[in-house]
N, C-alpha and C positions, 0 to 999 in steps of 0.2 A: 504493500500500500504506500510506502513511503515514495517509492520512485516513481509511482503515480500522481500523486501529492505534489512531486519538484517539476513535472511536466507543466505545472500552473504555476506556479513560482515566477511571481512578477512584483512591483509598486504598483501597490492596491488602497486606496483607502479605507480606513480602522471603522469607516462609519457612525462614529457619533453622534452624527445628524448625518439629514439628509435634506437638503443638498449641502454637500461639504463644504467645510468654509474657504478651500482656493474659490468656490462657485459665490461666494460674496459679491456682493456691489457697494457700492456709494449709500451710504445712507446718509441723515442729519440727524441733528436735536428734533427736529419738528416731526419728523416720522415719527421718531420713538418717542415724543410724548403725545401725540395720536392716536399710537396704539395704549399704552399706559390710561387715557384716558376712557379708554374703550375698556378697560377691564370693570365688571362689576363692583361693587363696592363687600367686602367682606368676603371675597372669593377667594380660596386657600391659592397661596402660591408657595414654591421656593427661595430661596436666596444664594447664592452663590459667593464670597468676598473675597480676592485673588488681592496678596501679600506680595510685591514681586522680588522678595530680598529673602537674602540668601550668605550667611556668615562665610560660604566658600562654595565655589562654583563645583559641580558634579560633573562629572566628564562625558556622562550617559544623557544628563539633563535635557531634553527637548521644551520645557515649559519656560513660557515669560518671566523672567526672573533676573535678577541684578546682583552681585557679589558686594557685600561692605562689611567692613570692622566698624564703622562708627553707627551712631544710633540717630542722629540728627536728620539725613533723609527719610529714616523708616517714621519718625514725630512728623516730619513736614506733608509727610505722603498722606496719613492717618487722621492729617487734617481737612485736608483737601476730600478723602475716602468719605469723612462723615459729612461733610456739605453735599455730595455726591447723593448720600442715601437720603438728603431731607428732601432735598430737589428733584428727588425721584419719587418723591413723597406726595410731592405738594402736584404732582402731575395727572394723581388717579384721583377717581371721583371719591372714593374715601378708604378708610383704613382700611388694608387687606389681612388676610388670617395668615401665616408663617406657619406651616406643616414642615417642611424640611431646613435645615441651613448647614453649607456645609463652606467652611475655610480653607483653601488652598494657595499651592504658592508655585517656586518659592516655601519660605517657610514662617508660616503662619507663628510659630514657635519660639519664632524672633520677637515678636511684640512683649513686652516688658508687663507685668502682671496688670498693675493701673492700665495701660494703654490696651490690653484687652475689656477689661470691664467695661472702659469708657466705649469702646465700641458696642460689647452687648448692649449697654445703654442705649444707645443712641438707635440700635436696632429696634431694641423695644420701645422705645419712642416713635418708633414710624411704622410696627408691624403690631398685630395684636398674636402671640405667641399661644398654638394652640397645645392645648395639655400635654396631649402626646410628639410634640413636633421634636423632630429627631437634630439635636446639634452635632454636627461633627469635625472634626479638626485633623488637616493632615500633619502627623507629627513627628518632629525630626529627633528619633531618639537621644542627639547630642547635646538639646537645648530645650528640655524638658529640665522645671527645678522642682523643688516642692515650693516655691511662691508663686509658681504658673500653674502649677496642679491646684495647687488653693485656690486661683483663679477663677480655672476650667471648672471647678465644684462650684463656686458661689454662681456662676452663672450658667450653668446647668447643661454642660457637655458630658452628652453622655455615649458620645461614639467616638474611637480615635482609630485612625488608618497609621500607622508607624512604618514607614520608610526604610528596609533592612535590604532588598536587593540580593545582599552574597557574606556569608561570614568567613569566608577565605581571608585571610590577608593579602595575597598576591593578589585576586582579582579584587580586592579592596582598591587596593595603590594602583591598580590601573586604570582603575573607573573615577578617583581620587576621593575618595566616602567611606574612611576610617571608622569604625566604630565597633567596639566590643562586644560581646554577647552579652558581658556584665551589665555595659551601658544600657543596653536594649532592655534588659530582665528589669533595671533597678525604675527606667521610664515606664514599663507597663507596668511595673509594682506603685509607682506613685500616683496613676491615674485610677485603675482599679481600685485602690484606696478613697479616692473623692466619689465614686461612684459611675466612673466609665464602665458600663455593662457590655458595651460595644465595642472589640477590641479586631481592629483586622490588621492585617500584615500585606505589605508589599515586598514581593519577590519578582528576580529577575532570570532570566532564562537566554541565550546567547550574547553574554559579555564575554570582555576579552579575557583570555585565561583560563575561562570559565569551563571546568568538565561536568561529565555529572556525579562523580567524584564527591567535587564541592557542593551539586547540590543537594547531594545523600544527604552531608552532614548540615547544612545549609536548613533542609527540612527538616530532621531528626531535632537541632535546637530550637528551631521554632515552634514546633507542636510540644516542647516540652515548656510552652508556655502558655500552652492551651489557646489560642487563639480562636475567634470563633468564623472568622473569613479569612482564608489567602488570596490572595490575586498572584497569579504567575504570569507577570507578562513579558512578552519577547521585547527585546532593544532593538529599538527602530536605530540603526546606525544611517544618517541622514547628514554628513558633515557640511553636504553641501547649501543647507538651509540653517543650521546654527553650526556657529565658527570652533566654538569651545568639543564640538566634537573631533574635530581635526587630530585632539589630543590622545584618540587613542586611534593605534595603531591597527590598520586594515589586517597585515599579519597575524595580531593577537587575535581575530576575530572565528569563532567556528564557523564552517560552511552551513549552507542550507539544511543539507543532512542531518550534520551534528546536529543545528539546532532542535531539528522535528523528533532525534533521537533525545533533547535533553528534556525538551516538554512532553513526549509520550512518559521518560524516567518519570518525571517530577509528579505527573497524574498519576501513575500506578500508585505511587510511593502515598498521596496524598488519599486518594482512594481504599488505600490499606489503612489508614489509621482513619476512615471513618468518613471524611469529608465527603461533600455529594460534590457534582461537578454542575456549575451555573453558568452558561451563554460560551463563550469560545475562553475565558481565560481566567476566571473565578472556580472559589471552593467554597464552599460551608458545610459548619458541623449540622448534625442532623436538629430539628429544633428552628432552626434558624429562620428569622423573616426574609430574607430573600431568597429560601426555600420554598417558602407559602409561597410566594408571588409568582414564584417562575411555575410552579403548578396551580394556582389560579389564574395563570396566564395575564398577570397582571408587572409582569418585572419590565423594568424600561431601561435604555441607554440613553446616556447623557452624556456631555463634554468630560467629567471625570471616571466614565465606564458604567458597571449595570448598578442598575440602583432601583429601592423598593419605591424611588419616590412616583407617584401618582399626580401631583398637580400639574393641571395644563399650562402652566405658566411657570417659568423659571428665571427671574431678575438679578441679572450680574453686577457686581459691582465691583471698581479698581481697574487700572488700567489693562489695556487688554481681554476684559470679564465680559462673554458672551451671555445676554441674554434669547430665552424663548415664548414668545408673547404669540396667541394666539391667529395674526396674522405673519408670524416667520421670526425672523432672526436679528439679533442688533450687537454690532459687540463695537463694544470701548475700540479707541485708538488705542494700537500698543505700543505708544510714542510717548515717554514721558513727558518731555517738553509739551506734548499738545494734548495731553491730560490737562498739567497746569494750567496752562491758557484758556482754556476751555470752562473748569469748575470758575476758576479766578472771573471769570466774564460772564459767569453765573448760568452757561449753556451744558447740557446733559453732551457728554464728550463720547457721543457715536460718533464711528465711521466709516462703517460697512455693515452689510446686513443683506439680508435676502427678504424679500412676499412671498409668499406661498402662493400658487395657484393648485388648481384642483391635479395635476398631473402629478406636481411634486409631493403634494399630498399621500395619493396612491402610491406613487412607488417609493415613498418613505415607508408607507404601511406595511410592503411588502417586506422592503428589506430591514425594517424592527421588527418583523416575527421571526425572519432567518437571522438574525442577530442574537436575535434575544433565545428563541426556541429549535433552531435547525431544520426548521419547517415554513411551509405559506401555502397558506389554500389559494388559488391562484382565481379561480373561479369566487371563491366565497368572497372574497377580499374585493374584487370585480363587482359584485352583487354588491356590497356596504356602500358601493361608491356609486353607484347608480350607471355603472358601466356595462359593457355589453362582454359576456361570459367568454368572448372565443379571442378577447386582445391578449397580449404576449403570445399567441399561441409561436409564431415564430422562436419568442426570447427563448421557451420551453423547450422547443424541435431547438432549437440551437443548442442546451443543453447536452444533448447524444453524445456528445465528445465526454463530457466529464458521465453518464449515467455509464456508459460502454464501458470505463476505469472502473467503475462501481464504485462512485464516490456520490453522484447522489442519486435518485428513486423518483420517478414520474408516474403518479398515478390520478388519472382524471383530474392533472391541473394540478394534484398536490405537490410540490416539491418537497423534497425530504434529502438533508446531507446525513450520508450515513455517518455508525457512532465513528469507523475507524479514520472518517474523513471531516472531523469538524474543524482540524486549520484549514482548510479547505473553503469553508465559509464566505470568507470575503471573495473570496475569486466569484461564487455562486452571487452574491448581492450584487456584486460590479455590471454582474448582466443585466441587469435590472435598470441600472444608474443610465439615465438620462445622459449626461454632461459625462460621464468617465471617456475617458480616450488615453490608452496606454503609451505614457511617457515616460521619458528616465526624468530619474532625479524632481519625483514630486513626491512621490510618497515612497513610505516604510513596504521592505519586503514582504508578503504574507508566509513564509517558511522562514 
């Protein structure tokens, strides 16, 4: 199966949305508080708050984010962030409900204990926080205190994602993301303590160095911390869209193969101790709410991967921070300078986004069920949208090349990737994609 699997082996994109954000435009301030005011008043949303600093750059790092030792950008930014959310505030018809919120970076972890509070605050000042709405924070196990846990408790985080990748040392220093398994143990032991119920782990699967050797033991300490979600996701090595990747070396890199060889390891190994397997690159213990979701067929993908959240509306904040508003897409400038300028002149600092129309609609629907579940009723999906039952039939018949691999299953419209071809996945949604047309150097390998 594997060398069936490298026969599709291209730059594919990860699908996070659809249409993917190279497929952005132009947007303004006045779109986006258009749509903003078109939202109902008391209607649950999410939040999103992107931190773009970062105590020392990652080598693997793809996300918006800025390296500093000093603390005085991260106050000035923090400042401008909360003008940001009041003025996004004052743009909807009235107070909306907060079901999810989740902080990312960059590293959220940086913020100095006051300087997070003062954010909760200001959050809850412009959102009505409902009982159960899920906080959660991606955390950089190196910069976790006990006066930031004390923090994270007083204002009621109660999920953290901790950032671990590889406990090798060699493939540490090569990725540049030192950190011990002490460090790791002694930050889940100080959240857990305030009352983080929600503890997930981010791991990594073709770095440089990297065997599966490293990631026996890689998983062996991590489940001996019980974790209740892994994410295993592959390294998009992409040097030629951020600079800082240039720093690790094409040589230290495993091939295609290996890779598919280290993510099959890593699922067995994860599968043996218990974990269920969620969307193409997530785990959970059994129990777990983004278990229910993916069999109430309710689990979604979002800009930071699958998630239980359900609100139709997802509001980013911070430079760079892509919002999802019921008519498409809006995401911040990732230009700090024109952040600045922007809040400072008192204008919401979009500047690209996408509309929706009914096409893109449909074939997002399509490709968030094979995202999400390995499947799309092709027909059924057709029917919801008030379409006529016999369109894709081509994209479908065009499949034959991957069904003839046995990698995935065509029945009456159904598409199905089988279990032993779900990297496979994105290759299958790409057929779908409107706008995909296969180029180098846009996206991440799918092997």
């Amino acid at each position: 199966m594997k060398e069936k699997i490298l026969k599709y082996n291209a730059q594919i994109p990860r699908y996070t949305s659809y249409p993917t954000a190279p497929h952005f435009m132009a947007k303004n301030a006045d779109d986006y508080a258009q749509a903003l005011a078109a939202l109902p008043a008391g209607s649950a949303v999410s939040a999103y708050v992107h931190i773009p600093f970062c105590r020392e750059m990652c080598w693997y790092c793809g996300c918006h984010t800025t390296a500093t030792r000093k603390y005085a950008p991260v106050e000035d930014y923090l400042t401008l962030l909360h003008r940001e959310m009041r003025m996004t505030a004052e743009k909807t018809r009235g107070r909306l409900a907060l079901s999810h919120l989740h902080f990312g970076g960059g590293s959220p972890t940086m913020l100095q204990p006051d300087d997070f509070r003062r954010t909760m605050d200001v959050l809850r000042e412009v959102f009505t926080f409902l009982p159960d709405a899920e906080i959660a924070i991606e955390a950089d196990p190196r910069g976790v205190s006990h006066d930031k846990a004390e923090a994270y408790g007083d204002c009621g985080v109660n999920r953290a994602s901790f950032g671990i990748q590889d406990f090798s040392p060699a493939v540490q220093a090569a990725i540049n993301r030192r950190q011990s398994f002490a460090t790791v143990e002694k930050s889940v032991g100080l959240l857990r303590r305030i009352g983080v119920t929600g503890v997930n782990f981010d791991l990594m699967y073709g770095l440089p160095l990297q065997t599966v050797n490293n990631i026996a033991d890689t998983i062996a300490q991590s489940l001996s911390l019980t974790p209740d979600r892994i994410a295993m996701f592959g390294y998009a090595h992409v040097p030629w869209m951020t600079k800082h990747l240039r720093l690790i070396r094409d040589e230290d890199l495993p091939d295609a193969a290996a890779r598919i060889d280290q993510f099959s390891f890593a699922e067995g190994l994860l599968r043996d101790a218990g974990m269920e397997p969620v969307g193409l690159d997530h785990f959970a213990m059994p129990g777990d709410s983004m278990l229910e979701a993916l069999r109430r067929k309710t689990l979604a993908r979002n800009f930071q991967g699958y998630t239980t959240d359900s609100a139709g509306t997802l509001l980013g904040f911070g430079v760079s921070a892509i919002s999802r508003l019921p008519d498409g897409f809006y995401q911040n400038t990732p230009h700090m300078p024109e952040y600045n300028a922007a809040i400072l002149a008192k204008n919401l600092p979009v500047a690209r986004g996408r509309t929706l129309d009914a096409e893109d609609r449909l074939r997002a629907d399509i490709i968030g069920q094979l995202m999400c579940y390995f499947e799309a009723d092709i027909p059924a999906i057709l029917k919801q949208h008030g379409r006529d039952a016999g369109e894709f039939s081509a994209v479908i018949d065009g499949l034959s090349d991957m069904a003839a691999d046995g990698l995935v299953t065509r029945d009456d419209g159904c598409i199905r990737v089988t279990q032993e071809a779900r990297q496979a996945v994105r290759v299958v949604a790409s057929r779908f994609d409107a706008y995909f047309k296969p180029q180098q150097k846009k996206h991440a390998q799918t092997a």
